[in-house]
N, C-alpha and C positions, 0 to 999 in steps of 0.2 A: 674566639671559641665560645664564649660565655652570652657574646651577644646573640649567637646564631642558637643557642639553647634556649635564650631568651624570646628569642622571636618563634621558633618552635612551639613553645612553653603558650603564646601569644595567641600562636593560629590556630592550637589542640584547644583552648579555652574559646576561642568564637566559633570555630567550629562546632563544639559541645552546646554552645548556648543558639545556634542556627537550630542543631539537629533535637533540641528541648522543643521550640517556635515550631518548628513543623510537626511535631507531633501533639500540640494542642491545635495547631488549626493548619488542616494540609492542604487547605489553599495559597497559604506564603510560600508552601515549595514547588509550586510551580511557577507562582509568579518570579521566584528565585532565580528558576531555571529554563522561564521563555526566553525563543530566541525568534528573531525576524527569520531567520536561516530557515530555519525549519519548515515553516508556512510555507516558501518557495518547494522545497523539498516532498513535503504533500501535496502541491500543487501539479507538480512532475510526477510523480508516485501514479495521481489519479487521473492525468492524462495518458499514461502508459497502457492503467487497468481499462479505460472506457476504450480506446486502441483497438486492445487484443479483444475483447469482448465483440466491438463491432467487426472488429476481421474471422471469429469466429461464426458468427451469425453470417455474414456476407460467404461466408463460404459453403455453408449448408443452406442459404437463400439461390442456389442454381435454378436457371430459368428450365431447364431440362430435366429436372427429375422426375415429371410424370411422362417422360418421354419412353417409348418402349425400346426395348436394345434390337428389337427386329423389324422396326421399321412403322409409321404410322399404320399403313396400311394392308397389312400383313394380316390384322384381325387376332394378334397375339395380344394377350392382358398387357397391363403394365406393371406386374411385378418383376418385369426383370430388370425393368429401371434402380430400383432399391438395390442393388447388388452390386450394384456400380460403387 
């Protein structure tokens, strides 16, 4: 019992002298707490975002919308394309 006090007693005191070190220089808390994990993790993130950004472009990129909804030759504008 005494020792697991002891060791508690242990980790609140490195703990306390970590969280002193990062608050004079808050560059060692991140070096603390880089992980290789994460990089991949971003890496995924920002494949996802370029994705859906190009699936949204690609989808408003239709080769038909200055097409007319009555027909080329009908001599009707083309705004009835946009309603589409």
């Amino acid at each position: 019992m005494i020792d697991c006090i002891a060791l508690a007693k242990i980790l609140e005191l490195q703990n306390h002298t970590l969280h002193d070190q990062w608050r004079k220089n808050e560059d060692l808390f991140y070096q603390a707490y880089d992980r290789e994990g994460w990089g991949l993790f971003s890496w995924f993130g920002n494949i996802l975002d370029h994705a859906y950004a190009w699936l949204k472009t690609k989808k408003a990129d239709r080769p038909d919308i200055g097409r007319s909804a009555w027909g080329d030759n009908s001599g009707c504008c083309g705004q009835a394309a946009s309603a589409r």
